[in-house]
Phi, psi and omega in degrees: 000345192077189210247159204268343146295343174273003140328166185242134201247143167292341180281083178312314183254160181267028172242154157202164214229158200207111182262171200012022156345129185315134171302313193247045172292149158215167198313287201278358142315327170296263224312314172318319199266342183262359183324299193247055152240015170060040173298142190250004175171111160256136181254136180224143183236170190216158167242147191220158148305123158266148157217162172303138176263120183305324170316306200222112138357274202300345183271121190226120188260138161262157179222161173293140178252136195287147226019056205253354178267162166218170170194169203240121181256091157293148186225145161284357167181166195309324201305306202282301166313326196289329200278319172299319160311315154308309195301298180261002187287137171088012206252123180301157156303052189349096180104021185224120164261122334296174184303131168218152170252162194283098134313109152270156152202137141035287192251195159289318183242061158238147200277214159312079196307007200258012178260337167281328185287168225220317212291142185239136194295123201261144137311132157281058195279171197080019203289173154290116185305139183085009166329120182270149186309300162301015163270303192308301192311310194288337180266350169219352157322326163310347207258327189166141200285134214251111167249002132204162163223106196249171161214120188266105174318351154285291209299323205099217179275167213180103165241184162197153195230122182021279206241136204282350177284302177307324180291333181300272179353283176295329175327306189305320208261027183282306180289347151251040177241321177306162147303163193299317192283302218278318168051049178279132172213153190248174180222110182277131146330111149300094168290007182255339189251116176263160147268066185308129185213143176109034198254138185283168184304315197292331198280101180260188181292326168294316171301319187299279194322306176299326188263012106357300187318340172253027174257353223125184174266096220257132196254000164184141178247096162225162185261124160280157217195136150316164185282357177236029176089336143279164189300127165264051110086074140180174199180170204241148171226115204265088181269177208244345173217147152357261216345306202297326176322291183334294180311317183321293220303315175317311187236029158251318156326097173105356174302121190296135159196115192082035175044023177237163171275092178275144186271088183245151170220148203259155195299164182203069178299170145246064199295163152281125188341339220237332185280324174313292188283015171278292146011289191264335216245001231255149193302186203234122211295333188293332190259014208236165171262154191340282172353276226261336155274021166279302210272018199267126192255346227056215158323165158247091175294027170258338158274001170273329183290334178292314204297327216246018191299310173249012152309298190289333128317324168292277167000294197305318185296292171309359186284323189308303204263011179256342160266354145331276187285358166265352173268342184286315185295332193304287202317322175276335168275340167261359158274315165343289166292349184272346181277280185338305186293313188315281210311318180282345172285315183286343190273319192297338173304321172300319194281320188291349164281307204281343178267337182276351178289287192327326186245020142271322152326322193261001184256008193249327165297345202279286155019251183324314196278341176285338183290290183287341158310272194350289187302334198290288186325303192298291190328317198310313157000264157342293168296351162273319186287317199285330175280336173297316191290316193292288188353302199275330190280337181297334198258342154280352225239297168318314171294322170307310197281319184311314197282341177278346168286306179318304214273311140012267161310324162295318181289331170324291208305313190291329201297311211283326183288302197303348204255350190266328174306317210270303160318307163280335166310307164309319168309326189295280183312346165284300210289346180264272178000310193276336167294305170314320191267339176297314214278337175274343184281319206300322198301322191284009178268017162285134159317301174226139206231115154201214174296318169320294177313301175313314198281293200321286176321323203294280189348299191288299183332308159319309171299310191300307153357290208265349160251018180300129181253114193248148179195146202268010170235349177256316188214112189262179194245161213174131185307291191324336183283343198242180207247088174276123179262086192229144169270343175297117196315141166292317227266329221254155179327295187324351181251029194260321185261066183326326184292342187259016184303309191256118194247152160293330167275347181292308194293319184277315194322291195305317164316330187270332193278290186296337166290356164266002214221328173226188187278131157350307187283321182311315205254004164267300163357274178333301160312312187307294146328293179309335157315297191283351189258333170267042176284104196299335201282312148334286197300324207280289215275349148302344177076341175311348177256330175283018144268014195233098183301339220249137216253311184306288195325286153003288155294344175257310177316294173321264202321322145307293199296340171285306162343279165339325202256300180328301169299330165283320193292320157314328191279322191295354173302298197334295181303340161301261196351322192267336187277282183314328150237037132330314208291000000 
């Protein structure tokens, strides 16, 4: 048969490539269709769209563009790619909604190679029945290289091969290399051309064209016809692609029409070299310019008819007597089978007695075990209502203890606030008490209290004041703590009800002692300071009143310094006033 390299391959690299791939293809969809070609790695690559959000401007999403994958099939070597190639091009996907099919090609930017191949495609006959594609491919790639192979449940096989020379080439040398027993030979075709046979009398070339019409695009139709004007019950329908034949023979074959079983096959000339290349050569409607392709009908089949008229009585005969002997093989494989079926109709007969004693045994257990179910079922029953009823009192029981944990947990919490209240509070009041005792040790190291000593107290106090840091557990804010610009001794009873110590006349009075007592410049300085330092807005972003717990202290300390800020505030007007006009 030769050696399975000596053909010549078309296929340089052990790769092949698969374009416009589906968006939700994935790797083992691939991996599936390539299992039993031995692949060594598939690759897939995608491309994606940005689009606008109907929503958002600014927002921009990508998405996979629907045919937008491509992918790569590695092989260990061309045999195996030439063969995956035959096998699978044009092949639906498996596990892909919608349906798409597997395109190969060669290369990466190439279209489909079978748009390059030159061979126009032969029957295989005689295969052996249950042949498999890969059975088909291994059994005639010696002979010349294949860019498919198929088996068709009408047809049989189906190859085709690169080239019409190589397909010649193998015709021959096929019908003299098989054996006698197996005697496969192949035969070429017009996959554009049907042979209709069993056609009523009546049926001329317009009728044959009209029940056609919905199968394609049909380039001729005629009824061959006697020297006296009947009908010889067959005749040629010419389609302008495969596709269209194929589809004919698929829904007409074997269809009662005109009260005859119509017959279809696709033609099978024994052209002569000049019809062949007529044939093979004649343009493609897609290649013709407009015009001249409304008018292009295909061949003429009234010169195919003339050349194969008594071919086709030969045709007919050898059709005859090769369904003859496939009606001889039917007939014995299917006595084969009827023996078969008998012998498994006695076992299965055998079997089905032997299974109703089992299931009259097993219906009469099951009986008995539904009775101890039953009594089973009640306890179980039973032992369900007591756990449902324990259920409900655990979940009341459960609830109870939660709202009373709640309440608890609550009683806590305030228990837990008031004793953290009670702690700063004692803190406060230690920490105002120790300030308080500072502030009197401090006052008491004046000797003597008269005005001199008040402006001297404003002053120092004045310093401590403004760099004091007050807080409510170390150093809380405390009447003694702040520099009240008053001539009244701290010290001396009347000053014991601090808030009302401090007055708006108390205030300008101690200002009048010092503008009598220092320089113009001395005594602004001074306003000034004071101003900004009893300012409440001063006091608000210092925070200082918020170190004082006790809400009366409080409120009395806020109310001096407003006083205080009050009483100042004309004088430092005056004095601007007066320094200007002075100046």
């Amino acid at each position: 048969m030769g050696d399975r390299n000596s053909a010549h391959s078309f296929i340089a690299e052990p790769s092949l490539f698969a374009r416009n791939l589906p968006f939700n293809i994935e790797y083992f969809h691939l991996s599936q269709m390539f299992k039993d070609f031995s692949f060594t790695r598939i690759s897939l690559t995608e491309s994606y769209q940005r689009l606008r959000s109907d929503t958002n401007e600014n927002w921009i999403r990508l998405r996979r563009e629907p045919g937008s994958q491509s992918g790569q099939i590695d092989f260990p070597d061309t045999a195996k790619a030439e063969k995956a190639l035959a096998i699978l091009n044009g092949r639906l996907i498996p596990g892909i909604l919608p349906p798409a099919s597997l395109r190969l090609s060669t290369t990466p930017d190439a279209a489909s190679p079978a748009l390059n191949a030159t061979g126009n495609p032969r029957f295989v006959k005689l295969l052996p029945p249950n042949t498999t594609e890969i059975e088909l491919y291994e059994l005639i790639r010696p002979f010349g290289a294949l860019i498919a192979a198929r088996v068709d449940e009408r047809l049989g096989g189906i190859v085709r091969f690169w080239t019409e020379g190589e397909a010649r080439a193998a015709e021959r040398a096929v019908s003299s290399t098989f054996s006698e027993t197996t005697r496969i030979t192949l035969q070429a075709y017009d996959p554009c051309i049907l042979f209709c046979m069993n056609l009523s009398r009546d049926v001329d070339a317009a009728i044959l064209r009209d029940h056609f019409h919905d199968c394609g695009s049909i380039t001729s139709a005629r009824v061959v016809y006697e020297s006296n004007g009947q009908s010889r019950g067959y005749g040629f329908v010419s389609f302008f692609a495969p596709e269209e034949a194929s589809y004919a023979i698929n829904r007409h074959d074997g269809a009662i029409w005109r009260s005859n079983t119509l017959i279809l096959r696709h033609y099978e000339p024994e052209l002569t070299s000049e019809v062949r290349e007529e044939e093979h050569v004649r343009p493609k409607a897609s290649e013709l310019p407009l015009d001249d392709a409304a008018h292009y009908q295909g061949p003429d089949t009234s010169t195919i008819g003339q050349t194969v008229s008594l071919e086709t009585h030969l045709a007919d005969v050898a059709a005859l007597k090769d369904q003859t002997r496939e009606e001889r093989e039917i007939h014995q494989s299917t006595k084969r089978k009827l023996e078969r079926m008998k012998q498994k109709r006695e076992e299965a007969e055998g079997a089905a007695n032997a299974a109703e004693a089992a299931l009259n045994e097993l219906k009469s257990h099951c009986e008995s075990l539904s009775g101890r179910h039953k009594c089973a079922m009640d306890d179980l029953n039973a032992k369900m209502d007591a756990i449902r009823d324990d259920r409900n009192i655990f979940k009341s029981l459960l609830e109870k203890a939660k709202a009373d944990r709640a309440q608890t947990f609550a009683q806590l919490q305030a228990q837990e606030q008031r004793l953290k209240d009670m702690a700063l509070q004692e803190a406060w009041t230690n920490a105002t008490i120790a300030e308080d005792e500072r502030c009197r040790e401090r006052d008491a190291r004046l000797c003597t209290w008269d005005s001199a000593a008040a402006r001297a107290r404003f002053r120092l106090l004045l310093d401590e004041f403004e760099t004091a840091k007050f807080s409510k557990l170390e150093r809380p804010l405390t009447f003694g703590s702040i520099p009240w610009p008053i001539l009244d001794n701290p010290l001396s009873p009347s000053s014991s009800s601090r808030g009302e110590a401090v007055t708006w006349v108390k205030v300008e009075a101690f200002f009048a002692d010092v503008k009598r007592t220092c320089s113009a410049e001395e005594y602004r300085k001074l306003v000034g300071r004071a101003h900004h330092m009893f300012h409440p807005d001063k006091w608000k972003s210092r925070g200082i009143l918020d170190t004082v717990r006790d809400p009366d202290l409080r409120k009395a300390l806020e109310s001096s310094g407003t006083i205080v800020a009050q009483a100042i505030s004309p004088l430092r007007s005056r004095r601007t006033t007066e320094d200007d006009i002075t100046f």
